[in-house]
N, C-alpha and C positions, 0 to 999 in steps of 0.2 A: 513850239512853246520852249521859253528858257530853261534850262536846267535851273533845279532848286534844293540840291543838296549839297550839303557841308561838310565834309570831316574836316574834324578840330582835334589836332595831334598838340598835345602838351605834354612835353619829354623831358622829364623830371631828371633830378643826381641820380636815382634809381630806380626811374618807374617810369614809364606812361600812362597816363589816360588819354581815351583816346574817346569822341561819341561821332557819330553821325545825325545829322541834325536835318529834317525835311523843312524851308526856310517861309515854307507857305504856312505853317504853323508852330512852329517851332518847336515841331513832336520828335522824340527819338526812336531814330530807328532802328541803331543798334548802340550799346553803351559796352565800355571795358576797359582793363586795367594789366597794367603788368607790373610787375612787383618785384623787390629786391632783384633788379638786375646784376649781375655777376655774382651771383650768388648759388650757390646747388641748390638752393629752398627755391627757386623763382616761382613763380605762379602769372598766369594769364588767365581771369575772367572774362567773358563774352556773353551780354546778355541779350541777344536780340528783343525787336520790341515787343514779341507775343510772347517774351517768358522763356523759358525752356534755358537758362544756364549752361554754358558748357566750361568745364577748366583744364587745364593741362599745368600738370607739374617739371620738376626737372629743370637743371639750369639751362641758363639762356645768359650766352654768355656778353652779350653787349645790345645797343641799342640799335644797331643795324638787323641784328637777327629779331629782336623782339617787335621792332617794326614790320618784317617779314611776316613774323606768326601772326601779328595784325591781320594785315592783308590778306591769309589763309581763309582765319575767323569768316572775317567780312565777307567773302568769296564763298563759303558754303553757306550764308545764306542769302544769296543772290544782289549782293552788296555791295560786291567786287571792284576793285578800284577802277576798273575799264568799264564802269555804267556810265552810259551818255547823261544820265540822271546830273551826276555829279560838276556841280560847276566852278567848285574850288575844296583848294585844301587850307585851312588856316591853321597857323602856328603860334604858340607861344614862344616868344624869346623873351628871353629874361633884360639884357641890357642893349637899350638903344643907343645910348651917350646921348648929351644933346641933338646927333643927328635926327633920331627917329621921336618924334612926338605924335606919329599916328599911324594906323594901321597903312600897311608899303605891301606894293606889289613886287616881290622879291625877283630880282637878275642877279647878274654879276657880278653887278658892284654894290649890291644891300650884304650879298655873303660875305662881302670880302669886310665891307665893316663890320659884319657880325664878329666874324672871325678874328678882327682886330679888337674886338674887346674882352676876348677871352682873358686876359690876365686877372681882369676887373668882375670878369661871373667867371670863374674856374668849375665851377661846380655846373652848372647847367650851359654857358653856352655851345660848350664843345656836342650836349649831348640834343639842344637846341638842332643845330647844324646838323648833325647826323641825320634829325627827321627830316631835317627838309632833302638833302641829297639825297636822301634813300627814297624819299617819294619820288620825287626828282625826275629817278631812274625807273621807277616803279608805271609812272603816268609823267611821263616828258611835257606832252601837249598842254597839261593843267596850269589853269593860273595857279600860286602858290601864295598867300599874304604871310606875313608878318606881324603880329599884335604884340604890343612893345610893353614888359611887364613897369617900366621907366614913366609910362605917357600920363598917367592919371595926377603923378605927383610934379607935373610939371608945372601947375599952380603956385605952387610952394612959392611965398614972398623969400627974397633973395634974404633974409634974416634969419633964415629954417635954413636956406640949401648952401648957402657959403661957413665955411670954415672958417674959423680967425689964425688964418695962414697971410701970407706975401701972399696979394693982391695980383702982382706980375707972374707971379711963380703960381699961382693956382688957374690964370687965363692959360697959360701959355702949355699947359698939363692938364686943362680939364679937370681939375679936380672943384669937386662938389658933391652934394647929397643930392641921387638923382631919384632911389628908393626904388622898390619892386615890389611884386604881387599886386601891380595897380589893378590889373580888372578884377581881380578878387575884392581890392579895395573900393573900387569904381562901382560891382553888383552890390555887392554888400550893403554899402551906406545908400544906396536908392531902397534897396529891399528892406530895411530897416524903419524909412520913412515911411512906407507905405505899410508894414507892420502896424504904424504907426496913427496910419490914418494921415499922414503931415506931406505936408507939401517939399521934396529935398529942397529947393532951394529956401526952404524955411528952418532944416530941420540939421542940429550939430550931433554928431555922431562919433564914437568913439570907439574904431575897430580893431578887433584883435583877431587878427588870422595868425591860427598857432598851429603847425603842423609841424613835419623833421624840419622845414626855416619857418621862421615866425616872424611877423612884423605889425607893429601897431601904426595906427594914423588918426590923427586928428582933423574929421574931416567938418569943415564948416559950411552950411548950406550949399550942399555939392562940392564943393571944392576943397579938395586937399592941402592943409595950412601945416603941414608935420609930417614927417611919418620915420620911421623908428632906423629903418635901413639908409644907407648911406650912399660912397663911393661905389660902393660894392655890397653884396648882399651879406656882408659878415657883419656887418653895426647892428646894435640896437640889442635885442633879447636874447637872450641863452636860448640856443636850439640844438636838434636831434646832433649834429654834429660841430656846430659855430661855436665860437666863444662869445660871440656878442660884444658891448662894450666891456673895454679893456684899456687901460693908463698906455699908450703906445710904445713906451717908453721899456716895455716889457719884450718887445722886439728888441729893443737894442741892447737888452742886458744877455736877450737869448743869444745877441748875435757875439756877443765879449767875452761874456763869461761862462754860457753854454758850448761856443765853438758852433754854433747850428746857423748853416748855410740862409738865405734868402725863401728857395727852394722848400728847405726844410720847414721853417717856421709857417710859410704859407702851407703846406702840406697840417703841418700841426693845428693849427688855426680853425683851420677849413672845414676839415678832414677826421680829425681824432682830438676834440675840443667840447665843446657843450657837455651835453646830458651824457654823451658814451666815453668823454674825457674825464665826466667828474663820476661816473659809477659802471663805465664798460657797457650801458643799454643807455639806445636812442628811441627805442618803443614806450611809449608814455605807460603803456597798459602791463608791459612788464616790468618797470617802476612801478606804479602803483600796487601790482602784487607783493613785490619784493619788499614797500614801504609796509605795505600787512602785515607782512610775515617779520616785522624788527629788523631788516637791515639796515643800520644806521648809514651804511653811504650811499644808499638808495636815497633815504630821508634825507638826504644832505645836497644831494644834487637835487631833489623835488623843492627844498625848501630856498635854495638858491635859483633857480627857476620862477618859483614864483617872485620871490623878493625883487628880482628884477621888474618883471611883467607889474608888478603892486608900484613900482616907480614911476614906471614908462604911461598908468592910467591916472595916478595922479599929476604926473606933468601935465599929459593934453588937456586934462580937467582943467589946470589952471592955462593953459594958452588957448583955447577955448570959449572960458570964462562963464557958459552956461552949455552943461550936456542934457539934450534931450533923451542921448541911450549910450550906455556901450555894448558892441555885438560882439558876440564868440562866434569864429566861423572854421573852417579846416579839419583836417580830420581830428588834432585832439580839442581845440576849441568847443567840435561839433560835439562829442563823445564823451569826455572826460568831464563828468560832473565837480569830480575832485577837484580838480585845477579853476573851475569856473568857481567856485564857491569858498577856496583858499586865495582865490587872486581879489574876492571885492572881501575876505571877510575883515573887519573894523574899519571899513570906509563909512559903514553908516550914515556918519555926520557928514557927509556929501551926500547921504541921498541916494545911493548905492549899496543893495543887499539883495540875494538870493534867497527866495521861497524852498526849502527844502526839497518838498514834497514834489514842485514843478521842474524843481532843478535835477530831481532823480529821471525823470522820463525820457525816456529814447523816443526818436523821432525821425521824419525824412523833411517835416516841414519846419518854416519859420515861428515861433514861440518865443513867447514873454516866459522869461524866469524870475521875475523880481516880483513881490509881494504885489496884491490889490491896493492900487494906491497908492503908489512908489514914486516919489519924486522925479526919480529918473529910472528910464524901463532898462532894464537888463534882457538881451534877447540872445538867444541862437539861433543862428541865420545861416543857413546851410548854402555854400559861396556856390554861385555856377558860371567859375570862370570857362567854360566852357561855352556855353549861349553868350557871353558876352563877347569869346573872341569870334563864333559863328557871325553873330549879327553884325559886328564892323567889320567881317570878311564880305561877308554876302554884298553890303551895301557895298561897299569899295567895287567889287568887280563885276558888281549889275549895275550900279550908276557908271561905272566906266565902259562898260563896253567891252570890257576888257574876260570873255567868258567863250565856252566851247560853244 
């Protein structure tokens, strides 16, 4: 009998999640997280599937070692990366380029382009690459996939993904909007229609995965006609550390009149920008305390946050032209009442309003937050880029042949 398990490593700026997936049903076997990597706070959860939590504190100083404590996890409870069970490992990487528009059986030369597009994900590809090598090394013999955070929006009508740049100078450089968080964006808008009762290729959607990146999409009966990230995962919303959009023009005044290197301003940007740029915290939940307790530059980067995101859903509203929903998904998307309920309040006249009372309730499932009746549904939709990246791993390396 073929092997029918999955680990699915998705190796965040500062984290992993990581699940084990049995592909015969797509039950979990074991799920977990690691947390602020390089950090002395680190944290590593592991929940196997009968329960019983284990966690470990203490830093954990990069993504080679936190993948290791993985492996530990998984290995005491008989899960072990050396089960003949296991018939692949799938990976999140953030940027394909045009090369990658679908899940790849990763050699030599898929890394090597990984690796070449570091400049363009600084934040995630490097640490992309790290999972894959370190499994690599960990289980040599395993096939290993690739699921391309890039592939979903490569629908996008070339009036969404090109720039109003030189034409010669944007082929010749690959420059475009190629966007990320597709399979969050890809589960999301399918699980919203069926929310829905609707058929996706009937039904327009408008997602907001907001977590430390955030990015919106306009997704029209299945397919992705917008989405909020760009060249690189810096465009679009104010998040936990991004600037989001910005006049570019502000690079070149950094580079004249601040004296700040290339280097640096990418550093800036990236790095110590958004939410931790405009109040020193990129945790939505300790801004929201701090906005409690009267900190005006708490409230100042929360209200500049949303201001954006209150943009970016009336744009696709109108490129769109008729929304069936928009969904909150991610970790504040999923959590933060605040945020879901500051981001549609005075849309009304579009059709668009949160129910108070539904909008306070914590959950693990998908839910309608908008009024009985609502022109357009408001939903939180808990993303599982995870099954998404198993299932196009699985089938890639059982329809190929290509498996232990």
């Amino acid at each position: 009998m073929s092997p029918t398990r999955v680990l699915v490593l998705n190796s965040g700026s500062s984290s992993v999640k990581y699940q084990l997936l049995d592909m015969r049903d797509s039950s979990r076997l074991a799920v977990g997280l690691v947390e602020r990597i390089g950090e002395q706070t680190s944290r590593l959860k592991h929940t196997p599937a009968d329960g019983g939590s284990r966690e470990r504190g203490g830093a954990i100083a990069d993504h080679d070692a936190a993948l290791k404590a993985v492996a530990e996890e998984l290995a005491k409870d008989g899960l072990g990366l050396d089960s003949p069970e296991l018939a692949a490992i799938g990976h999140r990487v953030v940027h394909g380029g045009k090369f990658f528009t679908e899940p790849t059986v990763i050699d030599d030369t898929v890394l090597a382009e990984i690796e070449r597009l570091i400049p363009v994900a600084p934040l995630h590809n490097p640490a992309n690459l790290t999972g894959i090598r370190t499994t690599q090394v960990l289980r040599p013999d395993l096939p290993q996939v690739a699921v391309f955070d890039t592939a979903f929006h490569t629908t996008m009508p070339e009036s969404a993904a090109r720039y109003a740049i030189d034409v010669k100078t944007a082929d010749e450089h690959r420059v475009r909007r190629y966007g990320f968080h597709g399979t969050s964006h890809a589960y999301v808008s399918r699980a919203t229609a069926e929310l829905l009762g609707k058929d996706p290729s009937e039904t327009n959607v408008i997602v907001l995965h907001l977590g430390n990146g955030a990015s919106a999409s306009a997704v029209r009966g299945g397919r992705c006609v917008d989405t909020s990230m760009g060249l690189t995962p810096l465009e679009g919303l104010v998040m936990g550390t991004r600037s989001g959009d910005m006049d570019p023009a502000v690079i070149f005044h950094l580079m004249r009149v601040g004296g700040m290197s290339a280097d640096e301003i990418d550093t800036l940007l990236n790095k110590k920008s958004g939410l931790i740029g405009l109040c020193g915290d990129n945790d939505m939940r300790e801004i929201r305390r701090r906005v409690d307790e009267g900190d005006e530059q708490a409230e100042l980067a929360f209200d500049i946050y949303i201001h954006r995101l209150k943009k970016y859903i009336g744009a696709y509203y109108a490129v769109l032209g008729r929304v069936d929903a928009v969904a909150f998904t991610a970790g504040v998307g999923e959590n933060a009442a605040p945020v879901r309920a500051a981001a549609l309040a005075g849309l009304e006249e579009l059709g668009l309003a949160v129910d108070g009372e539904r909008n306070a309730v914590r959950g693990d499932e998908a839910r309608l937050i908008s009024p009985e009746g609502a022109r357009v549904a408001v939903a939180v939709v808990p993303t599982d880029e995870e099954l998404e990246i198993a299932t196009q791993t699985y089938a890639l390396v059982i329809g190929s042949g290509n498996h232990t």
